[in-house]
N, C-alpha and C positions, 0 to 999 in steps of 0.2 A: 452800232452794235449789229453782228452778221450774227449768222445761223454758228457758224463753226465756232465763236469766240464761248458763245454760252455755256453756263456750267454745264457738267454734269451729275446729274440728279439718279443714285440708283434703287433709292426708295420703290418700293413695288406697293403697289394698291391693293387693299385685301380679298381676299376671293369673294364672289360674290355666290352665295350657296341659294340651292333652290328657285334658280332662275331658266330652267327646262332642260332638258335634256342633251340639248345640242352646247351648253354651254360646260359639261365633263361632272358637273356636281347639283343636278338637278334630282328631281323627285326625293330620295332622302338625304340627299346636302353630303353626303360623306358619312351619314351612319350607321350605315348599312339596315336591317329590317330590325324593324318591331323591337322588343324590348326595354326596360328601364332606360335604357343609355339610350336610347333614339329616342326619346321622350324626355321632356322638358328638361329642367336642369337638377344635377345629384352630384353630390360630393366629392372633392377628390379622394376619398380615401374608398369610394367604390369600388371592389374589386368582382363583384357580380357571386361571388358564396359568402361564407361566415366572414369575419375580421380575423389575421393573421393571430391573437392574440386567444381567442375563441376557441383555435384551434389545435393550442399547444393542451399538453395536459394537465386534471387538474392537482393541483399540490398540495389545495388548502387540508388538514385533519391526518396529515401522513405524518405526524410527531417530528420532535427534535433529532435531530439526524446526529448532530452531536451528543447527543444525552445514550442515543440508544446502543453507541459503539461498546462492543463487550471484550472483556480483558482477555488478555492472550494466556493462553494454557497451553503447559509441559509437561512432561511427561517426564517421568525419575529417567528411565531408559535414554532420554537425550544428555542426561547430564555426566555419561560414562568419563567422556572425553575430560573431566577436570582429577587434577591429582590428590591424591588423599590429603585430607585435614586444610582443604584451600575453601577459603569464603566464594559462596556464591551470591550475587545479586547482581540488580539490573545492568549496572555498569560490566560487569564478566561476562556476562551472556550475550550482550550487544560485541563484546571483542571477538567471542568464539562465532558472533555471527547466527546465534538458534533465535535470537530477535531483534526486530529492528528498535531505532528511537523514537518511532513513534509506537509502537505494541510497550514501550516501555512507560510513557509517557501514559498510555488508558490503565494498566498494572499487569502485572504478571503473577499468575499462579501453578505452585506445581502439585500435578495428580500424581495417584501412583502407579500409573501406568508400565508396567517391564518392572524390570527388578536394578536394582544398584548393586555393586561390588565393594568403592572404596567409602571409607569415612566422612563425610563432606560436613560442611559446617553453612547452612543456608541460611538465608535473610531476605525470604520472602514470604508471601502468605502460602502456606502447605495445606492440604487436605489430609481428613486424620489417615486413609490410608496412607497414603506418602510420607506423613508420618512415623508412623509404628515403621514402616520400612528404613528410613535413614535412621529411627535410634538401635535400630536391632542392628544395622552392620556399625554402630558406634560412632555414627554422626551427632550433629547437632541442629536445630531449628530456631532461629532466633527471628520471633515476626518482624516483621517489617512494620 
């Protein structure tokens, strides 16, 4: 066996810390000053402030996010655009585009906000003024 046949071995030997000065990682070994983390052993989840989770906001006592969504409200004045003696409800309003499928989905109600011209025939939940306004131009209200 000669020098040249031998394996080669490229395993490195582990640093040797705190062996003085002149060896690159003496006096604090690589950990730099003072500190938690220059001192004994701590966690990997040490990040040196709060825990990432600590730090988000908190959520708990802010109610059902679901439960508190509230029903979409119209206005007579929106409903100009349909033709005399035509059904309105959720399905009409979602074509003409005044709500979407999901404002349809929480309910819809209409105010009486502006005034109306033609006759309509609706089937949703009405408020009494929006009421009295569609029977006085000879509409109809059928609840929903």
């Amino acid at each position: 066996m000669k020098l040249n046949e031998l394996i080669k071995i490229n395993a490195r030997s582990n640093k040797r810390l705190g062996r003085g000065v002149g060896s690159g990682k003496g006096k604090t070994a690589g950990r730099g000053t003072k500190g938690q983390k220059a001192r004994g052993k701590i966690p990997a989840t040490f990040t040196g402030s709060l825990a990432f989770f600590k730090k988000l906001p908190l959520k708990r006592g802010k109610g059902n996010l679901n439960l508190s969504e509230k029903i979409k409200v119209i206005n007579l004045s929106q409903l100009t655009g349909f033709k005399a003696k035509e059904i309105v409800d959720t399905e009409k309003l979602i074509l003409a585009k005044i709500i979407s499928k999901k404002d349809a989905k929480k309910g819809v109600k209409v105010l009486g906000g502006g005034d109306i011209e033609t006759a309509l025939i609706i089937k949703l939940s009405v408020s009494d003024a929006a009421r009295k306004k569609i029977e006085k131009v000879g509409g109809k209200v059928m609840d929903a």
